[in-house]
C-alpha positions as a printed Julia matrix, in Angstrom:
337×3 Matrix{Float64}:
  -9.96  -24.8   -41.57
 -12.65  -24.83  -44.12
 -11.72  -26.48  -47.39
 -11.95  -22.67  -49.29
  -9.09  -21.56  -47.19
  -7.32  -25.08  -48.4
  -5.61  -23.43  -51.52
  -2.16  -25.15  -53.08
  -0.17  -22.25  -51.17
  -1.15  -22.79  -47.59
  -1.33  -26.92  -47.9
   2.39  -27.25  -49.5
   3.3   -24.82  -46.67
   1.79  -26.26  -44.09
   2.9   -29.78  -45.77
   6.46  -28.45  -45.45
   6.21  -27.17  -41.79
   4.72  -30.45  -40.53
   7.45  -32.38  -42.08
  10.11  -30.08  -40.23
  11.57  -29.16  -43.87
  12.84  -25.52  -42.22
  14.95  -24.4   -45.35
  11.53  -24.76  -48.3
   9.05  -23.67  -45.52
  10.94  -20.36  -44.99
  11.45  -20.08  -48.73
   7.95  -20.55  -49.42
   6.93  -17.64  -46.65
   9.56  -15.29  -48.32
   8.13  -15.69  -51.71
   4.41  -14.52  -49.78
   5.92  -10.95  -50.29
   4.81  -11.18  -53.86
   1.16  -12.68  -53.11
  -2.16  -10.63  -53.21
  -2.77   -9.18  -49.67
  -6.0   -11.51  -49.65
  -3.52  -14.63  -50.05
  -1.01  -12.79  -47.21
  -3.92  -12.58  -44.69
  -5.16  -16.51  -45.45
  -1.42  -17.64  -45.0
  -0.86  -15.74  -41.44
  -4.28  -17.2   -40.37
  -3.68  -20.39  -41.7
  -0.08  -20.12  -39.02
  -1.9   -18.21  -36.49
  -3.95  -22.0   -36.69
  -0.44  -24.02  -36.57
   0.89  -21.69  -33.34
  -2.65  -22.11  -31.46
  -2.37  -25.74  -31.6
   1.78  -25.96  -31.27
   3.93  -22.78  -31.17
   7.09  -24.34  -31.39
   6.49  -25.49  -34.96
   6.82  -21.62  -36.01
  10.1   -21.27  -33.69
  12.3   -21.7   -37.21
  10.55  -19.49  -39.67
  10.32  -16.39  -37.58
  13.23  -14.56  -39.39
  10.77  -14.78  -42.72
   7.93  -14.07  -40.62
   9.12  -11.03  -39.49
   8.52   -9.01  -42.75
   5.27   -8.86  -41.6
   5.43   -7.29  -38.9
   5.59   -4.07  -41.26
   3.53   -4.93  -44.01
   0.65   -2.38  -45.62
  -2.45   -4.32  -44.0
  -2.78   -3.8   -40.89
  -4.73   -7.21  -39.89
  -1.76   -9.25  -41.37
   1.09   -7.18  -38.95
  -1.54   -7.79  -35.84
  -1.72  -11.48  -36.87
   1.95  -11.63  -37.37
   2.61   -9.91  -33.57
   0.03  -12.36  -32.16
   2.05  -14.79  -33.41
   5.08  -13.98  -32.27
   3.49  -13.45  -28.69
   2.77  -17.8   -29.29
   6.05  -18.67  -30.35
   7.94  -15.65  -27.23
   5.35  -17.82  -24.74
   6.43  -21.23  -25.28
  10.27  -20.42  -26.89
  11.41  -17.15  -25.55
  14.89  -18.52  -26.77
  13.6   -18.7   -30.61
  12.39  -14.39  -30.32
  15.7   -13.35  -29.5
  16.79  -12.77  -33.38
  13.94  -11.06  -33.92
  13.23   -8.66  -30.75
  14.47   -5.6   -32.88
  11.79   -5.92  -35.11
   9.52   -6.18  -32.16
  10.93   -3.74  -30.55
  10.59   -1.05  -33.53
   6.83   -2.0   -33.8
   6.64   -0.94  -30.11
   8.63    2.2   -30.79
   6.32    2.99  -33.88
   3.74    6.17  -31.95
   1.98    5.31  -35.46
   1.47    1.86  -35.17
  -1.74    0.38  -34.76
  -1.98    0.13  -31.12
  -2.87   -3.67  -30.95
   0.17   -4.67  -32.91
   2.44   -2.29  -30.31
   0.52   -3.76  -27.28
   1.71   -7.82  -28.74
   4.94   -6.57  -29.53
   5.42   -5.3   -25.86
   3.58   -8.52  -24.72
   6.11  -10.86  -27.04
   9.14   -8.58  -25.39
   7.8    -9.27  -21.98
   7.74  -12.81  -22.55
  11.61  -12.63  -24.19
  12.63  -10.74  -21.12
  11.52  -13.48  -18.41
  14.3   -16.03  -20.16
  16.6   -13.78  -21.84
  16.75   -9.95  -20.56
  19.45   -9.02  -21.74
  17.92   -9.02  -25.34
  15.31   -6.73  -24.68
  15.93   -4.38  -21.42
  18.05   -2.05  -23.5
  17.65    1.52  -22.57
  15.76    2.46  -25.3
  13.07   -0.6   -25.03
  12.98    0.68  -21.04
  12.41    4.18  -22.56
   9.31    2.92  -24.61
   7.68    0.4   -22.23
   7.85    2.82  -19.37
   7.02    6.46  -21.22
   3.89    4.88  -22.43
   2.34    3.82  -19.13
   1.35    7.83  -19.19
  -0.14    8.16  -21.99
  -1.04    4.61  -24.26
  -4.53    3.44  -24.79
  -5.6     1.17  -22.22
  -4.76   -2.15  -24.24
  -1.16   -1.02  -24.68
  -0.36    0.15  -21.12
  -1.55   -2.9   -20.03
   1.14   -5.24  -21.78
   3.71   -2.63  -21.22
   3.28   -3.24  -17.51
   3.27   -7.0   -17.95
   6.39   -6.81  -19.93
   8.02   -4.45  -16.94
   6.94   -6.75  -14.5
   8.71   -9.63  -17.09
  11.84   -8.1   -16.92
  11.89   -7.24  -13.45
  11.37  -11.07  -13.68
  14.22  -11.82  -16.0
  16.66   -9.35  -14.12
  15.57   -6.69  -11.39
  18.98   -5.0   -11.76
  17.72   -3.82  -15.12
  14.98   -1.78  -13.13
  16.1    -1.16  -10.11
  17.05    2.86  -11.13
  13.32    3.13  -12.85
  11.03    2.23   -9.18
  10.42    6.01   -8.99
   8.73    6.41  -12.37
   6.99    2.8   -12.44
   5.54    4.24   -9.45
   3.97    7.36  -10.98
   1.78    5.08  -12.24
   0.38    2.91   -9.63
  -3.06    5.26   -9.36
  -3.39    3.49  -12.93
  -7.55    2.74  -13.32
  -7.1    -0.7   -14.87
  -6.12   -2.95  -11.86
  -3.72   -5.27  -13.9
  -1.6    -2.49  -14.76
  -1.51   -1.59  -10.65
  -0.75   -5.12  -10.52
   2.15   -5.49  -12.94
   4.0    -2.35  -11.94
   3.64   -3.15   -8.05
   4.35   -6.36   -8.98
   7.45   -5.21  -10.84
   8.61   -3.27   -7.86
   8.08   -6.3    -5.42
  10.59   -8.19   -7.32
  13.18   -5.24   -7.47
  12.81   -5.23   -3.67
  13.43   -8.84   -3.27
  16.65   -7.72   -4.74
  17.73   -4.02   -4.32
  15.71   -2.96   -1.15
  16.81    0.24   -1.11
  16.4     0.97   -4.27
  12.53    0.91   -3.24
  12.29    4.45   -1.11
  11.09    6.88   -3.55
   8.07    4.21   -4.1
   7.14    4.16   -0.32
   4.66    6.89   -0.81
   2.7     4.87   -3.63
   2.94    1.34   -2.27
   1.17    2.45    1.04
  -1.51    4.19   -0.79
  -2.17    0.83   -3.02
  -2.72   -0.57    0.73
  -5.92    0.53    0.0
  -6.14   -0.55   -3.86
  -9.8    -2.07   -4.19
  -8.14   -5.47   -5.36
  -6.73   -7.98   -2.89
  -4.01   -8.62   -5.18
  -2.08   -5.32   -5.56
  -3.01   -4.61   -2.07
  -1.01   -7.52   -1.73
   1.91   -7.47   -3.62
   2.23   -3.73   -2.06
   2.34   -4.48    1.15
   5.25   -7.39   -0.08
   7.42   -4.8    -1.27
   6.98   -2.91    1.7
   8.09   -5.91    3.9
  10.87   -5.78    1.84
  11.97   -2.16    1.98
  11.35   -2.38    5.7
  13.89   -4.93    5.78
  16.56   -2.71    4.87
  16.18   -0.86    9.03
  15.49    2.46    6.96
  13.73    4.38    9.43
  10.44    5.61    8.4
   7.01    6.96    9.83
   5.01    6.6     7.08
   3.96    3.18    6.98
   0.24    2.77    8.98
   0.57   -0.15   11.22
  -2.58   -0.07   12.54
  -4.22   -0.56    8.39
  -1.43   -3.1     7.63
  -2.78   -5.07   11.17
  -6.49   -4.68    9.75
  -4.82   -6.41    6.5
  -3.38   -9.03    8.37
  -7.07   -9.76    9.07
  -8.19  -10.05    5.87
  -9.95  -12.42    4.19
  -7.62  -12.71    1.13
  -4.89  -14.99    2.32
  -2.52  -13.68   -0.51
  -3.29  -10.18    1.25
  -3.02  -11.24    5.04
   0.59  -12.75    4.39
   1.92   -9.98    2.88
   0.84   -7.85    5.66
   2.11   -9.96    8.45
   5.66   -9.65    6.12
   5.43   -5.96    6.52
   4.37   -6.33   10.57
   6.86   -8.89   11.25
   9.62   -6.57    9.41
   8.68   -3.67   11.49
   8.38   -5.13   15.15
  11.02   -7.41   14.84
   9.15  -10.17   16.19
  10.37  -13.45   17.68
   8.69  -16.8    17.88
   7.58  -19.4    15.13
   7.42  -17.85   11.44
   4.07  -18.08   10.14
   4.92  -16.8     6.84
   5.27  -18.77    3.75
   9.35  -18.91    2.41
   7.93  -17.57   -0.79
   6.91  -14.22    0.52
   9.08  -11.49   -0.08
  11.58  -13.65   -2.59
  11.68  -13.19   -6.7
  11.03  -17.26   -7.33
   7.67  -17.32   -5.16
   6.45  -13.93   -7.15
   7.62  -15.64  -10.56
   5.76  -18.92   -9.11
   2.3   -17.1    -8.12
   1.75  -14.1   -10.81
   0.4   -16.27  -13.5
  -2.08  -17.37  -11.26
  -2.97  -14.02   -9.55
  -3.53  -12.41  -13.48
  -5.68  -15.49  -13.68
  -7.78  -14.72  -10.77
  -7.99  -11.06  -11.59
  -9.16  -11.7   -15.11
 -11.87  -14.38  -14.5
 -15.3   -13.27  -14.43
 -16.67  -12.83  -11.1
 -14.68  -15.2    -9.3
 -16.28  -18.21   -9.9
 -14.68  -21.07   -9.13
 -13.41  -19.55   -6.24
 -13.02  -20.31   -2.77
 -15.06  -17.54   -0.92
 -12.71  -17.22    2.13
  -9.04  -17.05    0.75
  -9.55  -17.12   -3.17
  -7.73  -20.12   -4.84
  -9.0   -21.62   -7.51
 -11.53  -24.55   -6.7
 -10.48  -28.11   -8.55
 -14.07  -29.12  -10.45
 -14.16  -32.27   -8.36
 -13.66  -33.45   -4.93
 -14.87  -32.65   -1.13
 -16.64  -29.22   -0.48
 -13.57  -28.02    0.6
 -10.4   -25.41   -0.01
  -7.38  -27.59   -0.37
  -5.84  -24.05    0.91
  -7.21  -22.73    3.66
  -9.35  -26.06    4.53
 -12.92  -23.46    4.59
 -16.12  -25.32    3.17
 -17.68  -24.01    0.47
């Protein structure tokens, strides 16, 4: 932090958070209501600083952070959101208090977008650990009405905070797979991903809850990214699980899948074949496929993949991420490189 920022305010609260003195440090952030908005904005960039190098050490002072969340500048409630979003990442248990705050900045239409897309985001991350606190009807209600009409930014953390309570508790979503599945045509591939990702999970669970979304998870067969193609094609081996007889699934593109060059893609189809012929004989198929632990175990680093410019670092033949050292070869698949 440059010394200018240094004033008396932010170094005896900072002074007071480092020595773990809870009680004066949330004090001290109370009495901020009465500072300049200048001073307001140094102070939450100052402890957007603290939560980038440990979140944790904000997990006691969100209940006086959380005025902020509505205050006049707009800069000062995005800082405060992001924050939260720090703290909901590494102590989901810590948001809980606080999620109706969050979850009235996400009901705001008004709202600055930004703040509503981190206060979906710090939901989602709530909702892995502790569902129950934010997959009330009416935070349902605003996470999935907006995947129709939000700005880009927003739909996309209101699919990753679906998917995160999906996560958390597929029961909670188990009645919504029809209208999560409205939106799988979505143009930004992360929201495809989240919401079929969302639906894979409820399948894992409640199978049959997963017919009305037949129609859309075949047509993401073809989705231009290996990933949702994959996690499709998982929630169809799922739903075809359940001996529901159907005649819309295309075998013959599901075997050209179980081709491809995407591993994550080729064992997802091969759940779907295997599910549909029945097939006897040694199981190929990781024991991850198809259960909610190996999607919870693999998303982080499918969004990973998906959001890394142009792959690099990645093995050509099955995708994994390469380690910076060792042989010329995938520690997956074995394929030189």
């Amino acid at each position: 932090m440059e010394e200018s920022d240094r004033s008396p305010l932010i170094e005896d609260l900072l002074g007071l958070i480092e020595e773990d003195a809870n009680e004066e440090a949330s004090i001290r952030l109370e009495e901020l209501d009465g500072e300049d908005a200048e001073d307001r904005k140094r102070v939450l960039q100052a402890l957007r600083r603290v939560a980038d190098d440990d979140p944790t050490a904000l997990s006691s002072h969100l209940s006086a952070l959380t005025p902020f969340l509505t205050d006049d500048e707009r800069s000062i409630r995005l800082t405060t959101a992001k924050l939260f979003v720090a703290v909901a990442e590494a102590n989901p248990d810590a948001v809980v208090p606080v999620c109706s705050a969050l979850a009235d900045r996400l009901a705001d239409e008004d709202e600055f977008y930004y703040v509503r897309a981190r206060s979906a985001e710090a939901l989602g991350y709530v909702a892995l650990e502790q569902p129950e606190a934010v997959a009330s009807p009416d935070v349902l209600a605003d996470l999935r009405i907006g995947l129709s009409f939000d700005e880009p930014e927003v739909k996309e953390k209101l699919a990753k905070a679906l998917e995160f309570v999906a996560l958390g508790n597929p029961r909670r979503l188990r009645h919504q797979v029809s209208n999560l599945a409205e939106q799988f045509d979505d143009e930004n591939e992360l929201v495809r991903y989240h919401l079929c990702t969302a639906v894979a999970v409820v399948g894992c669970e409640y199978p049959d809850a997963l017919g009305d979304a037949r129609a859309g998870l075949v047509d993401r067969l073809d989705d231009e990214n290996a990933f949702v193609r994959g996690r499709a094609a998982e929630a169809l081996g799922s739903l075809e699980r359940t001996g529901i007889e159907s005649t819309s699934i295309p075998e013959a593109e599901l075997a050209s899948l179980a081709d491809d060059e995407e591993s994550f893609v080729t064992e997802r189809a091969r759940f779907v074949l295997d599910a549909l012929d029945e097939r006897e004989g040694p199981n190929t198929i990781p024991a991850e496929v198809g259960t909610a632990e190996g999607i919870r175990r693999t998303t982080d680093h499918v969004v990973e993949e998906i959001t890394s410019p142009d792959g690099d670092g990645e093995c050509p033949h099955c995708g994994i991420a390469l380690p910076e050292r060792g042989p010329p070869m995938c520690p997956r698949c074995g394929a030189p490189y």
